[in-house]
ROVO-696270 format. One record per residue (C-alpha): residue in three letters; x, y, z. Coordinates in steps of 0.25 Angstrom, whole numbers, plus 5000, padded with zeros to 4 digits. Example, Ala and Ser with C-alpha at 12.3 -4.5 7.8 and 13.67 -1.06 7.14 Angstrom:
2
ALA504949825031
SER505549965029
//
This chain:
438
UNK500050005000
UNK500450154996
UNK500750265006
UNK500150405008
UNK501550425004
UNK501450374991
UNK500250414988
UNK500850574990
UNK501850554981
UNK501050484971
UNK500150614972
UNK501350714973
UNK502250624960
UNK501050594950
UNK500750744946
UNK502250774944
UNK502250704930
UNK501150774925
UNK502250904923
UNK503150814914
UNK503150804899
UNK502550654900
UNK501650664913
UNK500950504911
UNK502350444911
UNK502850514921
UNK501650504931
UNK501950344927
UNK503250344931
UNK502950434944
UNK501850314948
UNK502850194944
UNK503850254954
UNK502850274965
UNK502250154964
UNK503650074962
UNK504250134974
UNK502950104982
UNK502949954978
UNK504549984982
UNK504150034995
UNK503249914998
UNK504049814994
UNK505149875004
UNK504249885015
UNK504349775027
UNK503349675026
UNK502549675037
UNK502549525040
UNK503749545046
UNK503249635056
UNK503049555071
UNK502049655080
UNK502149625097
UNK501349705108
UNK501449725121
UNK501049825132
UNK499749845142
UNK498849755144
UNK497849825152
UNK497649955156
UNK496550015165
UNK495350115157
UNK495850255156
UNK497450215155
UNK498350205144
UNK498950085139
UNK500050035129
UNK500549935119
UNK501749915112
UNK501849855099
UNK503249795097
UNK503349795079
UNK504649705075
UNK505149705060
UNK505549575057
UNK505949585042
UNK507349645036
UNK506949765032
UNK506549875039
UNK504949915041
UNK504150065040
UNK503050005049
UNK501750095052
UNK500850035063
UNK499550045068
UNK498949975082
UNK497649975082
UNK496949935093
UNK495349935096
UNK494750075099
UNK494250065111
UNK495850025116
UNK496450175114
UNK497450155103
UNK498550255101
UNK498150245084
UNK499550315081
UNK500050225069
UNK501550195072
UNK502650195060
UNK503850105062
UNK505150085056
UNK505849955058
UNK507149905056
UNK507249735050
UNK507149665063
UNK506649815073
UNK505749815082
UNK504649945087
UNK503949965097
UNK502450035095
UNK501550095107
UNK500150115107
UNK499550185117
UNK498150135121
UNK497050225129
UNK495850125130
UNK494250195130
UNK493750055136
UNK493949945145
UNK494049805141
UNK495049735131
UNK495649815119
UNK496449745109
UNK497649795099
UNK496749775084
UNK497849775074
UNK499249835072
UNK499249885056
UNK500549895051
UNK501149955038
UNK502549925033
UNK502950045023
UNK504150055014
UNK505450155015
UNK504550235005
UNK503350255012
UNK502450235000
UNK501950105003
UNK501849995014
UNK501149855017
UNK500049835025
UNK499449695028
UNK497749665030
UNK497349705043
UNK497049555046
UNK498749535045
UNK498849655056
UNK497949595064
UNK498649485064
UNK499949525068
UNK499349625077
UNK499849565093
UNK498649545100
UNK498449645113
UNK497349665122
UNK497249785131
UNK496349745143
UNK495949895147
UNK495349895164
UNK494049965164
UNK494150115172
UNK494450105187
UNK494250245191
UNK493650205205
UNK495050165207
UNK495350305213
UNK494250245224
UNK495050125231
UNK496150185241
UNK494850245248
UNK494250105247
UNK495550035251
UNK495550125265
UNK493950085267
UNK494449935265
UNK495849945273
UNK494849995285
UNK494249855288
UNK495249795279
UNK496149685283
UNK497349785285
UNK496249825298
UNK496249725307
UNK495049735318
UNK495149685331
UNK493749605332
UNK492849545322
UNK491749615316
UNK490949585305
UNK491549565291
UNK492949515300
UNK493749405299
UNK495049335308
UNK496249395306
UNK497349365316
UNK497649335330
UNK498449455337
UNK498849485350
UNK497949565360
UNK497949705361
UNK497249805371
UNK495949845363
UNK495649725358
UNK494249665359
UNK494549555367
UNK493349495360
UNK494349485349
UNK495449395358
UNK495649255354
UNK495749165366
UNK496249025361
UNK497349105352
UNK497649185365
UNK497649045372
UNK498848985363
UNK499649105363
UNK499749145376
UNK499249285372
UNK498049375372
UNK497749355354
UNK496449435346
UNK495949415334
UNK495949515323
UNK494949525312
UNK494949575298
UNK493749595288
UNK493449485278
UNK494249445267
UNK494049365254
UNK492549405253
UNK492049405238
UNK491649535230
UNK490849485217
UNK490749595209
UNK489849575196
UNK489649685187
UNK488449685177
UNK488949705163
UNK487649695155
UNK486749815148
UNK486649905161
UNK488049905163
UNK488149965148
UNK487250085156
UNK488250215154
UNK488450295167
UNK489150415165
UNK490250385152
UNK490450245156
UNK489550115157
UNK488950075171
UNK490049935168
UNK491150015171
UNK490850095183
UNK490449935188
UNK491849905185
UNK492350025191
UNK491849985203
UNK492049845204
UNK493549855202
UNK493449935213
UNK492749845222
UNK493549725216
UNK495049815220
UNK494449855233
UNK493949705238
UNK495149645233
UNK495949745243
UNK495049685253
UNK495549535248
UNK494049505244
UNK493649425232
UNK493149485221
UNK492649425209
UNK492049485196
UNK490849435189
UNK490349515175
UNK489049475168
UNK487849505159
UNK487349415153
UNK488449315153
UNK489749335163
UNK490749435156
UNK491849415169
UNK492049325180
UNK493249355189
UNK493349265201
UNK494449175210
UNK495749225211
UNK496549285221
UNK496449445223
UNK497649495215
UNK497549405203
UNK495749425205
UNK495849585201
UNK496549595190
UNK495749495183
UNK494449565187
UNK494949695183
UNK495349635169
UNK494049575168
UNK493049705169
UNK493849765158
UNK493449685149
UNK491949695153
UNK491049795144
UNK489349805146
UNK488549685139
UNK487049745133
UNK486349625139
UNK485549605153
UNK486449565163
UNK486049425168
UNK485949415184
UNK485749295186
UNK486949255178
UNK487549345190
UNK487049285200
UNK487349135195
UNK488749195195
UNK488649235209
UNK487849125216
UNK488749015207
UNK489949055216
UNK490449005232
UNK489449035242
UNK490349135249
UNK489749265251
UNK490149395242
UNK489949535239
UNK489149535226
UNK489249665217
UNK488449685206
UNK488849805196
UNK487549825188
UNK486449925187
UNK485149965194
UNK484349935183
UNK482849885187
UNK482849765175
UNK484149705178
UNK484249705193
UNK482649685196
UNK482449575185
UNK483949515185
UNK484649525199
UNK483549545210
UNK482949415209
UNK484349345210
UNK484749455222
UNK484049345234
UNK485249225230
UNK486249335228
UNK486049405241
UNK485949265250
UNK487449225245
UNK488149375242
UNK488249515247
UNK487649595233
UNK488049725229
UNK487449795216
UNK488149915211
UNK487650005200
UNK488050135194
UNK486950235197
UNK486950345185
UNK486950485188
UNK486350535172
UNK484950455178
UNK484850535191
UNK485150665184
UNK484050635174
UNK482950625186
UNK483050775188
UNK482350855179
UNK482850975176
UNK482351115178
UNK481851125164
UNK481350975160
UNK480850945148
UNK480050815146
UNK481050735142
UNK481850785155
UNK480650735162
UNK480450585155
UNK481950565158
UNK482050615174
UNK480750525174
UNK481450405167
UNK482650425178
UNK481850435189
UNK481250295185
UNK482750245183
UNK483050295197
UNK481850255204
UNK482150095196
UNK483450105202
UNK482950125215
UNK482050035216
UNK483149935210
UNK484149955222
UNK482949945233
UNK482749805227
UNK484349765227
UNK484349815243
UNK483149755247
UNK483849605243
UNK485049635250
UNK485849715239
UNK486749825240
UNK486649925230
UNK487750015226
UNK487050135217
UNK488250235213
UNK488450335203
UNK489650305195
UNK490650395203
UNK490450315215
UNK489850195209
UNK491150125213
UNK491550165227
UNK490050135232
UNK490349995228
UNK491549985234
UNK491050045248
UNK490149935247
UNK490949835247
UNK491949895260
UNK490549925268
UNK490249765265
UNK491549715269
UNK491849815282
UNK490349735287
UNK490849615282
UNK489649585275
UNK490349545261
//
């Protein structure tokens, strides 16, 4: 194929002629000579089968960062290579779209960066890397079918971590937890405690607290000390069917669900709780259980960013299959999903009696500010004002009626706007586990 190159000095050379005694010769021999030095120029360039193509570089990056990849490009022929190159990638990744012009020496190597800036969470792959191989002219260059470059294209995946701005949130959480926390050590048993250690006596003590057969074989005055419960079990199930698509604020109601569950799965695991992970619509998207704590995170963490909104009705029971199928040991069960009367009254509530009897159940939903604000009409309404503050007023009352129905079978209910959507559900969970009743 002919450069732009070419093709200027085709348009610049073919008028000349026209000045001369013989102009259709010469304007001949000007396009014998273009065209001959562009086959020249061809044949001269590197073939690009010799081209070998390796990446490396980040693997994952959180929402909002940067990330980069390098594309290592090795000549492998004799002859030296005018290579311009192009990383494509999908569009949702970021992509730095720069094209990249190489010169390699038989046998070089080069290194090409792209910078990657991703819009979404979840996984973005590297499409194709396009490659030109030009000759020492610049008039023309091989190309290969975009099939071959996908070929040699190196497969790469970025995993992009959804946004954690609730992040900022845990050293105030940490200091709530560190209050009753292990590393506070309480000198009798209350609710929500387990044994600790045996210690020697001190003045102050609740002689309550005194342990008489260790006393007995040590020859000294010993107490128990207790500590709050460990290695309880945080379920945390997060609704990813067509309510969770619902947009509050600029981001779906899914995100600021995950928001808040990687907090509570961070801050519960400080606590050296168990916390599994289940997502589901209509069929599970994720399951993330077993596993010790530092190996249990990361792969719960890896698994939400690859979770996106489903347009289908979120199947409850399918849930609560999930959740009754388990051990028999008691958890804290949180449910991410929406207020919505035809969900909750026709899909959950009847399952709420088992569910309650075997697990502590939590539901929390983002609560959105636009349908509080429609409510009120405003000092000049029109009808349509009036039809919408009517429609949000029925919205609100729904929700209202919804949540009384949740708490009258045991349920907490966690109804936030999205700014402190996460640290209400978080606060949950430390005022269940300081009264021990996880």
């Amino acid at each position: 194929m002919v450069t732009r190159r070419f093709a200027l000095l085709m348009a610049l050379g073919v008028p000349l002629p026209a000045l001369l005694p013989s102009p259709w010769l010469s304007t001949l021999a000007v396009l014998g000579v273009m065209t001959g030095a562009a086959l020249l120029d061809v044949l001269v360039a590197g073939p690009l089968s010799a081209v070998s193509l390796r990446r490396d570089g980040d693997a994952t990056v959180w929402l909002g960062n940067t990330a980069t990849t390098t594309l290592t490009v090795a000549n492998t022929s004799e002859r030296s290579m005018w290579l311009r190159l192009r990383d494509r990638w999908v569009p949702s990744a970021g992509a730095d779209r720069t094209p990249h012009l190489l010169h390699l020496s038989a046998g070089e190597e080069s290194q090409v960066t792209t910078t990657l800036t991703p819009t979404r969470h979840g996984d973005r792959a590297a499409v194709r890397v396009t490659l030109r191989s030009y000759g020492p002219l610049g008039l023309a260059y091989r190309q290969r079918s975009q099939r071959w470059n996908e070929a040699v294209t190196p497969k790469w995946t970025l995993r992009v971590l959804p946004r954690f701005p609730a992040r900022r949130l845990l050293p105030e959480k940490l200091a709530k937890l560190r209050v009753f926390d292990g590393s506070v050590v309480t000198r009798g048993r209350g609710q929500g405690t387990e044994f600790d250690v045996l210690r020697e006596y001190v003045v102050g003590d609740d002689v309550r607290s005194i342990d008489w057969r260790a006393s007995a074989r040590t020859h000294d005055v010993v107490v128990r000390t207790w500590r709050p419960e460990r290695d309880r079990r945080v379920v945390c199930v997060l609704d990813t069917g067509r309510t969770s698509a619902a947009r509050i604020g600029d981001e779906p109601r899914l995100d600021a669900a995950i928001d808040a569950a990687l907090l509570l799965a961070v801050l519960a695991s400080k606590a050296d709780d168990r916390v599994d992970l289940l997502a589901m619509d209509s069929v599970v998207r994720t399951r993330v259980e077993g596993g010790g704590h530092r190996t249990k995170l990361p792969r719960l963490i890896s698994s939400l960013a690859a979770l996106e909104p489903a347009l289908v009705e979120t199947d409850f029971g399918l849930a609560a299959g999930e959740l009754l199928r388990r051990d028999h040991k008691r958890a804290l069960v949180v449910i991410f999903s929406a207020l919505d009367a035809a969900p909750i009254v026709e899909g959950l509530l009847p399952l709420l009696p088992r569910l309650t009897t075997r697990h502590r159940l939590v539901l929390a939903s983002v609560r959105d500010p636009e349908t509080a604000r429609l409510a009120h009409l405003p000092a000049e309404a029109t009808a349509e004002d009036v039809h919408l503050a009517a429609a949000a007023e029925l919205a609100l009352a729904e929700r209202t009626r919804v949540r009384a129905l949740l708490e009258q079978q045991g349920v907490i209910v966690v109804d936030e706007p999205r700014e402190t959507f996460a640290s209400k559900v978080s606060d949950v969970y430390l005022m269940l586990k300081a009264a021990g009743r996880l």
